[in-house]
C-alpha positions as MATLAB code, in Angstrom:
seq = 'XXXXXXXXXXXXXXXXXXXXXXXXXXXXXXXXXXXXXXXXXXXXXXXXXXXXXXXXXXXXXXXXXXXXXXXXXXXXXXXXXXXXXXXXXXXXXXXXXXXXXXXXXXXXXXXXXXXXXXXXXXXXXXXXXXXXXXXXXXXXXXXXXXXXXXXXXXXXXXXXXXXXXXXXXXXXXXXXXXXXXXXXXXXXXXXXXXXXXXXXXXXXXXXXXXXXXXXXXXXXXXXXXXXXXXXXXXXXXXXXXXXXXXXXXXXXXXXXXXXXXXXXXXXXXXXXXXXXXXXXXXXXXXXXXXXXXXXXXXXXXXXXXXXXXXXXXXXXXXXXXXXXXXXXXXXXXXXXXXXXXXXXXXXXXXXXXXXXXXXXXXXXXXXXXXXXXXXXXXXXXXXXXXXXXXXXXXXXXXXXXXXXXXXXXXXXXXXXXXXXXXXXXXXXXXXXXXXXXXXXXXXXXXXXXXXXXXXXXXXXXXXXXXXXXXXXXXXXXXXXXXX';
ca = [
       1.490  -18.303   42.686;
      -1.890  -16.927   42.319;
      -4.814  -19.332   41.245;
      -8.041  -17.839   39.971;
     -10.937  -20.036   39.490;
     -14.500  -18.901   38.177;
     -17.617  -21.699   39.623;
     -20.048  -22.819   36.754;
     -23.405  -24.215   37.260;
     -23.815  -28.347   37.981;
     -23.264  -30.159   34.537;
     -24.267  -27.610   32.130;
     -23.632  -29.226   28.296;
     -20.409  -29.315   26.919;
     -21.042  -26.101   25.342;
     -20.503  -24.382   28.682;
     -17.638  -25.412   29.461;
     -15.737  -22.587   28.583;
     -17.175  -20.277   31.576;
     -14.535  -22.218   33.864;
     -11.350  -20.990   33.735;
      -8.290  -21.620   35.478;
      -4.794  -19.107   35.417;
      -2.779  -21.915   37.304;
       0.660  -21.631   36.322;
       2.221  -25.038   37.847;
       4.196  -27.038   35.409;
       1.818  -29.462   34.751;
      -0.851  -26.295   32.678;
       1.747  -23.630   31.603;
       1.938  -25.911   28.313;
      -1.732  -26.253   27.795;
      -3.545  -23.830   25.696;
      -6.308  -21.708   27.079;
      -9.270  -23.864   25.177;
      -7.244  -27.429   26.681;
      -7.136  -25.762   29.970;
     -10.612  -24.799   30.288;
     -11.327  -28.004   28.984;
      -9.251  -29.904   31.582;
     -10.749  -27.641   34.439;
     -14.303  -28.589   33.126;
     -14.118  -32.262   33.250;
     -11.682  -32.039   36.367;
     -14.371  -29.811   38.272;
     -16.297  -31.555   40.983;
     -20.100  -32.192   40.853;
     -22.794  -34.165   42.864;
     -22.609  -38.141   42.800;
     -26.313  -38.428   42.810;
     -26.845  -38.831   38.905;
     -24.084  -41.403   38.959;
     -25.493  -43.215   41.779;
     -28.811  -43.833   40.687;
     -27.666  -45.060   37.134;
     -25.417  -47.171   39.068;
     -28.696  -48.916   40.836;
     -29.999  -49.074   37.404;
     -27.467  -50.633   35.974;
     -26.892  -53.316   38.562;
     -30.512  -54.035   38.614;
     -30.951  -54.541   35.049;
     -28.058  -57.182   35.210;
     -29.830  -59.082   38.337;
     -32.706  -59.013   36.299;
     -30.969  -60.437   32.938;
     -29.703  -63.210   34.939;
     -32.969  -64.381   36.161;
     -34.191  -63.923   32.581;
     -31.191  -66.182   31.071;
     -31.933  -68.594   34.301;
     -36.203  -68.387   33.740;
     -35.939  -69.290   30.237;
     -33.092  -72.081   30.266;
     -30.197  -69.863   28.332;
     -27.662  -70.747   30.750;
     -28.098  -74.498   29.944;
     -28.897  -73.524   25.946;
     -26.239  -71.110   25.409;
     -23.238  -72.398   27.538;
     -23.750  -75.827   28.629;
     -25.786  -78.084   25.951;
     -23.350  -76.718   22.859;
     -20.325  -78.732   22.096;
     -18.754  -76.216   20.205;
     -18.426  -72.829   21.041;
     -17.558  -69.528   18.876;
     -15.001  -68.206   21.033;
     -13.943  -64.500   20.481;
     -10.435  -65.755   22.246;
      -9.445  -69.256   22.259;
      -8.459  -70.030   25.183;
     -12.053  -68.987   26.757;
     -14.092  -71.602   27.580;
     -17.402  -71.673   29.579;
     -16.403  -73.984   33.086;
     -17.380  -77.396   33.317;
     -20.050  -79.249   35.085;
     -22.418  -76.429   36.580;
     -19.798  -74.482   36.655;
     -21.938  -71.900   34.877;
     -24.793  -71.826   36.854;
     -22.571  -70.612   40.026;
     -20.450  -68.025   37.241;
     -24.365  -66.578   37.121;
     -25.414  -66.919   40.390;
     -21.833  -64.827   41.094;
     -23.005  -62.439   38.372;
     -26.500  -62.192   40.135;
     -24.897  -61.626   43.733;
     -21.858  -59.256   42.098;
     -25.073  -57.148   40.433;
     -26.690  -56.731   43.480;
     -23.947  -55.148   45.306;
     -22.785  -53.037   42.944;
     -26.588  -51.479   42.778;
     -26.778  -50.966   46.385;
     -23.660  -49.812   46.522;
     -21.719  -52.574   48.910;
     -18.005  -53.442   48.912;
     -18.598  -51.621   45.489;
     -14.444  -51.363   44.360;
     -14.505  -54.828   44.558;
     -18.111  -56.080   43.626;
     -17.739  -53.862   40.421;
     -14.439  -54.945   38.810;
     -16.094  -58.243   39.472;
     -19.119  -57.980   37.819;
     -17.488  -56.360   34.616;
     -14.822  -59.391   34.633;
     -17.771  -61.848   35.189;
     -19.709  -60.421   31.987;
     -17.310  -59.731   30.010;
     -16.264  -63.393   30.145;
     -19.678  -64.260   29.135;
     -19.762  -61.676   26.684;
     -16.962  -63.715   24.896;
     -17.789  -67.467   25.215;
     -19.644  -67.807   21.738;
     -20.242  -64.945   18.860;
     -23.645  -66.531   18.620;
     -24.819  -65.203   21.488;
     -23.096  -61.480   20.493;
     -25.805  -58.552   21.747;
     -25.371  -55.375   21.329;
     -26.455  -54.769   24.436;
     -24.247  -56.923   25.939;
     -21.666  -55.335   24.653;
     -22.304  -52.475   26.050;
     -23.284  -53.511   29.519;
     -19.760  -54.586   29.459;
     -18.408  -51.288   28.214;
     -20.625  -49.599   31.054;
     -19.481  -51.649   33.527;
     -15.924  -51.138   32.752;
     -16.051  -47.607   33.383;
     -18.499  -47.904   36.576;
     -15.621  -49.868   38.348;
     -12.787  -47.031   37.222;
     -15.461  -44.389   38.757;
     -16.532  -43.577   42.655;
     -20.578  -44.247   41.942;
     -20.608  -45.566   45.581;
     -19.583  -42.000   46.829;
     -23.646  -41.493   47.110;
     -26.912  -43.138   47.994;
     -24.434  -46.649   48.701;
     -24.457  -48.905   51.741;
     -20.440  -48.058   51.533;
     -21.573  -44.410   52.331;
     -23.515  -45.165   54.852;
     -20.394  -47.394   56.606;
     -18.373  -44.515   55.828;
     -20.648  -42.185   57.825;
     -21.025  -44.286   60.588;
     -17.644  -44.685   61.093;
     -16.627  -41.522   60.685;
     -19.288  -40.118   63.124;
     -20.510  -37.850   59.689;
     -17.082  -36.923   59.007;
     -17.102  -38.720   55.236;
     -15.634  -36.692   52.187;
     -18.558  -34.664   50.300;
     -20.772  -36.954   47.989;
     -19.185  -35.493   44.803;
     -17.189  -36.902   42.168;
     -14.690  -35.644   39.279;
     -17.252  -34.645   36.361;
     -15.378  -36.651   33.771;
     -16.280  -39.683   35.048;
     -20.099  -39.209   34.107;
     -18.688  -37.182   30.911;
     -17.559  -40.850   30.045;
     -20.124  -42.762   30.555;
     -22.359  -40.050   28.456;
     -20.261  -40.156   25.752;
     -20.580  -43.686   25.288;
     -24.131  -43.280   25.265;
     -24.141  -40.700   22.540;
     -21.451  -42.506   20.886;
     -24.092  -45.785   20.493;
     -27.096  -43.803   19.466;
     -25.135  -41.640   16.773;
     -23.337  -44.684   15.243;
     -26.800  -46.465   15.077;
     -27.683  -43.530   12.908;
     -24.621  -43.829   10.631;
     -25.058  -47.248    9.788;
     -28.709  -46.263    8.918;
     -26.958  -44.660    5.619;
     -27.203  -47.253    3.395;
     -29.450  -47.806    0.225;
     -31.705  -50.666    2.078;
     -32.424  -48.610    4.656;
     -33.668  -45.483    3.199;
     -36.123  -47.385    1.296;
     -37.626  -48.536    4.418;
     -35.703  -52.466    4.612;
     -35.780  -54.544    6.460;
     -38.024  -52.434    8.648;
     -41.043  -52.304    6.295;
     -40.909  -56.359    6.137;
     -40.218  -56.978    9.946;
     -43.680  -54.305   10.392;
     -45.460  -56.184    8.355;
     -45.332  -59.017   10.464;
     -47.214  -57.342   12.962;
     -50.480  -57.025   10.209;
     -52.345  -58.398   12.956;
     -52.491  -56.198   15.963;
     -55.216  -54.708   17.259;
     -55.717  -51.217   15.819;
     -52.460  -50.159   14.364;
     -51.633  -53.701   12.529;
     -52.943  -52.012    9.172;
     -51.319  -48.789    9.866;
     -48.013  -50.841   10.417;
     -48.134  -53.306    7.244;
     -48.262  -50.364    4.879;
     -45.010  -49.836    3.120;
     -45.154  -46.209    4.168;
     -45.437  -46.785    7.819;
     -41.762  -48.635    7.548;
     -40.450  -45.951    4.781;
     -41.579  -43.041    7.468;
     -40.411  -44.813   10.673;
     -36.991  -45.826    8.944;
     -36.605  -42.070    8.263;
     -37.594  -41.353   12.191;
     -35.282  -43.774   13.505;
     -32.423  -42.835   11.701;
     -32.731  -38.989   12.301;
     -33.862  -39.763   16.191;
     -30.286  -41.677   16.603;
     -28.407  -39.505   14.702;
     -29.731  -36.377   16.751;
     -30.104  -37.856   20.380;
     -26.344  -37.751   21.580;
     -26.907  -33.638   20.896;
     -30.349  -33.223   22.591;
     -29.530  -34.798   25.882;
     -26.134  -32.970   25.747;
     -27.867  -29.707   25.660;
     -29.777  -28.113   28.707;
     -31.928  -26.551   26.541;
     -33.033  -29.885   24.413;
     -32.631  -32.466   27.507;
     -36.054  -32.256   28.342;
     -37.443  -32.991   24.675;
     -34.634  -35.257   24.005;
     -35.487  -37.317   27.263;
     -39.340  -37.797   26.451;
     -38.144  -38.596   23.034;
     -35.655  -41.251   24.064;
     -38.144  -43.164   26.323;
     -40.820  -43.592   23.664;
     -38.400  -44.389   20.813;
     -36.644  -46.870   23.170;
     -40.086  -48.278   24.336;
     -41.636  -48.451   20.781;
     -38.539  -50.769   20.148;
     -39.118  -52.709   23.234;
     -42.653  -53.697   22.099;
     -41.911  -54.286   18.273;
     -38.809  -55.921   18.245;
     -37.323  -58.897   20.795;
     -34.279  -57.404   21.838;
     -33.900  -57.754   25.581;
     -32.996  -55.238   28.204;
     -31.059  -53.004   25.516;
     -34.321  -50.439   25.335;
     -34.432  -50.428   29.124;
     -31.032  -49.749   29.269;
     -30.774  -46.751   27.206;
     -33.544  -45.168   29.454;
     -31.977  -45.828   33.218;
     -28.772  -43.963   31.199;
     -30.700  -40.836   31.087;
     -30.254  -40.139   34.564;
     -26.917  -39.525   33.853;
     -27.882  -36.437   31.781;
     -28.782  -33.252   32.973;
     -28.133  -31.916   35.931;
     -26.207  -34.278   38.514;
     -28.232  -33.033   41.397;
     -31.131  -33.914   40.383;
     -32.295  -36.921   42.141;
     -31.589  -35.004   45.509;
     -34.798  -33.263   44.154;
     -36.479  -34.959   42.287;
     -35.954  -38.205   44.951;
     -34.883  -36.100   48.286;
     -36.378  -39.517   50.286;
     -33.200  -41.550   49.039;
     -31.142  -39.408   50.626;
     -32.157  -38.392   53.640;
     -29.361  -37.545   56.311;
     -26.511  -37.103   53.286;
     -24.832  -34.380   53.415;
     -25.838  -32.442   49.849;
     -22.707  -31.137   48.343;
     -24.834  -28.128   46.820;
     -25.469  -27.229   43.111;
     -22.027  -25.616   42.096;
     -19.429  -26.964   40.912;
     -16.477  -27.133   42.533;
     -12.853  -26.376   40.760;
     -10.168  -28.806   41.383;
      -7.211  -27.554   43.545;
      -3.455  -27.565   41.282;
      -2.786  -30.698   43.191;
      -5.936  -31.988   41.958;
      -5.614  -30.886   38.540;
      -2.238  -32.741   38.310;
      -3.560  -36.296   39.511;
      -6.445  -36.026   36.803;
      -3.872  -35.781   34.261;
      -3.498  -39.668   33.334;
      -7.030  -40.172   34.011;
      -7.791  -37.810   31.308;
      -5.631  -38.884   28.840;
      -6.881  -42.341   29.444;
     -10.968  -40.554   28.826;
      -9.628  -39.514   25.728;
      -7.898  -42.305   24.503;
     -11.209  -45.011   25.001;
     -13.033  -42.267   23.359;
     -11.092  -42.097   20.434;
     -10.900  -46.117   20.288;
     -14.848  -46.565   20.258;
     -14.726  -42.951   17.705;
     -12.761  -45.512   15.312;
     -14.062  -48.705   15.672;
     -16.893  -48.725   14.459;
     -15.736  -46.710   10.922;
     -13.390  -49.997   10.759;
     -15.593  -51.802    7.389;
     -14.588  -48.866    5.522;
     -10.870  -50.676    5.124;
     -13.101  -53.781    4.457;
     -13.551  -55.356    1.381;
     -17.186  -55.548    0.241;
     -20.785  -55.204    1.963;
     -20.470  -54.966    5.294;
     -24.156  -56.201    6.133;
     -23.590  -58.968    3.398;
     -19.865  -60.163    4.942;
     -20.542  -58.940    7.954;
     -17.037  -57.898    8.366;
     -16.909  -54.654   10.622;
     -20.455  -55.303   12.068;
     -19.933  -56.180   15.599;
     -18.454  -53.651   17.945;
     -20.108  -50.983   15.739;
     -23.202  -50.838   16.999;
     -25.178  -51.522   13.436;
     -28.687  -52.473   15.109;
     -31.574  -54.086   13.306;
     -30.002  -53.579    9.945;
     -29.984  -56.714    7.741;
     -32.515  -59.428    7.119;
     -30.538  -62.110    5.571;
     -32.898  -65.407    4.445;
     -30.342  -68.615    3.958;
     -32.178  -71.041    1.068;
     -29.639  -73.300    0.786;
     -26.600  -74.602    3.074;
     -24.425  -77.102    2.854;
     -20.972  -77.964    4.363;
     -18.511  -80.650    2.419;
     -15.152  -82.196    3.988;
     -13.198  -83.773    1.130;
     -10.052  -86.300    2.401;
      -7.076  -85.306   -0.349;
      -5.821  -88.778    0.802;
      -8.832  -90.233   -1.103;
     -10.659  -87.691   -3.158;
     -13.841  -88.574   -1.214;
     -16.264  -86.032   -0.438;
     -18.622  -86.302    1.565;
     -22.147  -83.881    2.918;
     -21.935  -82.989    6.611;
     -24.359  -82.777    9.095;
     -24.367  -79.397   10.340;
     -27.085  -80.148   13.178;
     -25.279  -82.941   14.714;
     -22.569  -80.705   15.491;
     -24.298  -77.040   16.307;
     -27.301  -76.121   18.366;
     -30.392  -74.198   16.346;
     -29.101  -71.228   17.487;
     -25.552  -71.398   16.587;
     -26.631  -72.688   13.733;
     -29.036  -69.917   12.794;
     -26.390  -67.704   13.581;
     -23.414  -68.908   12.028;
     -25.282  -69.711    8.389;
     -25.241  -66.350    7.411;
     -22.092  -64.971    9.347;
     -19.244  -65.966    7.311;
     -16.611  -65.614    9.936;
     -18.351  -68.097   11.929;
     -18.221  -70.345    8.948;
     -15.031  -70.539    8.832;
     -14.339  -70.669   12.432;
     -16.768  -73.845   12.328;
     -14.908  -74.848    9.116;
     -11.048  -74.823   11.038;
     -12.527  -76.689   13.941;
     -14.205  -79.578   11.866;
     -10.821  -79.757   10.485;
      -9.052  -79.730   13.368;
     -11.197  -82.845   14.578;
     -11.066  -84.749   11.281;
      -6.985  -84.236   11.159;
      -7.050  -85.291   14.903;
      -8.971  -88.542   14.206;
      -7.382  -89.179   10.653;
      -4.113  -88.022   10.826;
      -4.595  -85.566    7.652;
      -6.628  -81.944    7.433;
      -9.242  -82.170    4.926;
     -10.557  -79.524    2.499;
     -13.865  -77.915    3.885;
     -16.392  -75.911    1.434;
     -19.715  -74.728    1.871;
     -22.556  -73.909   -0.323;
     -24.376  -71.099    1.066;
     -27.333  -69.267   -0.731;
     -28.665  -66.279    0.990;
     -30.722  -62.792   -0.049;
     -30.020  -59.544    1.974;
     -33.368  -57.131    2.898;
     -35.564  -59.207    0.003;
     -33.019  -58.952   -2.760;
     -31.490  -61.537   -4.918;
     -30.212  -64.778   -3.797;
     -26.399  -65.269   -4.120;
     -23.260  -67.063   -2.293;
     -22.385  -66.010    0.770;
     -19.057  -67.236    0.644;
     -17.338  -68.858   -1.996;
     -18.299  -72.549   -2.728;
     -14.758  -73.909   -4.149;
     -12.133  -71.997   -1.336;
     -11.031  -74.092    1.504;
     -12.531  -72.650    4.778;
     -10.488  -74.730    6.805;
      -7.468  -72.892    5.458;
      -8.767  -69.293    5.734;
      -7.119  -67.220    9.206;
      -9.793  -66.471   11.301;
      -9.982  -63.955   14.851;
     -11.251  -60.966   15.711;
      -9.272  -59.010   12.717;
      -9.205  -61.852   10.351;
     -11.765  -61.215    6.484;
     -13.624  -63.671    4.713;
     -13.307  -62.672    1.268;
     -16.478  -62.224   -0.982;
     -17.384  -64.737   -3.584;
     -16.691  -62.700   -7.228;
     -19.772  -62.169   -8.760;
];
């Protein structure tokens, strides 16, 4: 068997792929074309950990820091302790009793820690992406984008070998192997993942930007206004055409940034582009560490060597694995194989997901069916003039107004008024109580008047169906009032 393998530079874009070629003829790559084995010997190839290491410190640090956010500001207490009620994505999820939170963060604070220096980091990362994720599903108010992707992040940092460089588990390795520890390189299609998702988030953000509201500058242009009074460029930003031209920016910045840090050629630009669009949100708009987020991912771009130059200090006495690629051995190539198809298969998943409110009857950023998971950001400014919830007993025909507060904090209630899945998942559950206490389910309706991005008012759901009775979950569609 003869083998011939041609070495490409470290991480060059996708486009370049193709200059690594492979003539292997085991079993496991006499099937594949030519294009799927280049493309398997690409992504198989090994490259320096150093990229993936440092947005693996990032990442970790980001989370300690959102912890001692949520803990600085009370959210712990606000979001999963004080509520009575929760919005469950799964049912059976429930936040832990007592102050059983607080520790569940402190864990999360400890877990994000490790996994940025690197320490018992197999572990300490399949733990931190278990911890958040089961925050990430305790209530659907609390649903951020960001968090969502954190999650998704972290998922794939605990399937990859980010410890492999600039890691306190390196360092043990070293020690005791007396510098005899495997090269600090990992299989490139672990940071193609984690890039992907990236691009995937940024050009889906520009997608949902295609709609009528937003390409006449809503709800940007009214959000802008709000900030009339700011030194020096309030004016500029209350003028209709300062949201009309930065709608336009926004959606052809998102829609183009996957591609520029992708390329070589365009990284550069496309960096310097993605930290002032990301910081330019940061200052407008509250939305957390999601701005700061999409920056630290940029050191996964590029090429993966370069904090070893850029940072040489960090890694002082590691032994560099150089700045060519290495092809995997046949061996090597056949392990990858379920590894890869797995790549493939999440990448696909989040391809489809968010194209989902196509099948949808209806609006999506009026039923908000399809919206989460699909990474529509800062899309819809829904005003709610009117709400009100009824529970009628069939036994006697009474019907009587409920008192939404008494049951929901502000913020679940803000949330859930103009989110009609959560209506009806609030709808089921005063139902559920009532036919607990009463021995019969009641009929719940709710009147609820709303206007999308300044247009009309109109019903957000319909006022005569019976919530209570509607299916609810994850796939479940509230179906539009007929107009």
């Amino acid at each position: 068997m003869t083998t011939t393998t041609t070495m490409t530079t470290a991480d060059r874009s996708t486009s370049t792929f193709t200059a690594s070629t492979s003539t292997s003829t085991t079993p496991t790559t006499a099937t594949r074309s030519p294009l799927a084995r280049r493309w398997a010997a690409y992504l198989t190839a090994e490259v320096d950990a150093a990229s993936l290491a440092v947005f693996r410190a990032g990442y970790g640090a980001l989370i300690a820091w959102e912890v001692v956010r949520y803990a600085l500001h009370d959210r712990i207490y606000r979001y999963y302790i004080e509520p009575d009620f929760f919005f469950s994505f799964v049912p059976f999820v429930r936040p832990w009793g007592g102050t059983g939170m607080y520790w569940h963060f402190g864990a999360l604070f400890v877990l994000a820690l490790l996994c940025a220096v690197g320490l018992f980091y197999r572990v300490s990362a399949a733990l931190l992406c278990a911890a958040l994720t089961y925050v990430f599903l305790l209530d659907k108010a609390q649903y951020l984008n960001h968090l969502y992707l954190l999650c998704l992040l972290g998922l794939l940092l605990a399937a990859a070998p980010a410890h492999r460089a600039l890691s306190l588990d390196r360092l043990r390795a070293r020690r005791a192997s007396l510098g005899g520890a495997p090269a600090e390189t990992v299989p490139r299609f672990y940071l193609f993942a984690l890039k992907a998702q990236i691009a995937i988030v940024y050009f889906y953000g520009g997608v949902a930007k295609l709609n009528g509201d937003w390409l006449r500058g809503q709800p940007l242009t009214m959000w802008l206004a709000a900030h009339g009074d700011a030194p020096l460029v309030g004016p500029i930003l209350a003028s209709p055409t300062a949201g009309l031209a930065l709608s336009y920016a926004g959606l052809f910045i998102d829609l183009s940034m996957g591609f520029l840090l992708f390329s070589r050629r365009t990284f550069p630009f496309g960096a310097a582009l993605a930290v002032a669009f990301n910081l330019s949100n940061a200052l407008l708009f509250k939305i957390g560490i999601f701005p700061y987020a999409m920056i630290a991912s940029l050191a996964l771009f590029g090429d993966p060597s370069w904090p070893r130059r850029r940072l040489p200090f960090l890694f002082k006495g590691a032994d560099a694995p150089g700045d060519v690629a290495r092809a995997p051995s046949p061996a090597a190539s056949r392990r990858s194989a379920l590894p890869l198809a797995l790549l493939h298969g999440y990448l696909l998943f989040h391809l489809v997901v968010p194209l989902r409110h196509w099948v949808y009857p209806g609006d999506v950023a009026w039923n908000e069916a399809g919206h989460r998971f699909s990474w529509r950001m800062k899309l819809r400014d829904k005003n709610v003039s009117e709400l009100g919830i009824h529970v009628l007993d069939p036994r006697t025909g009474v019907r009587e107004p409920l008192d939404v507060e008494a049951w929901l904090t502000d913020r679940q209630l803000d949330e859930m008024c103009t989110r009609p899945d959560m209506i009806v998942d609030f709808a089921r559950h005063v139902a559920d109580r009532f036919q607990a206490n009463f021995g019969v389910r009641p009929i719940v309706t709710a009147r609820v008047v709303a206007s999308l991005n300044g247009g009309p008012l109109r019903d957000l759901v319909d006022p005569t169906l019976d919530l209570a009775s509607q299916p609810s979950g994850l796939l479940a569609v509230v179906q539009p009032p007929q107009h």
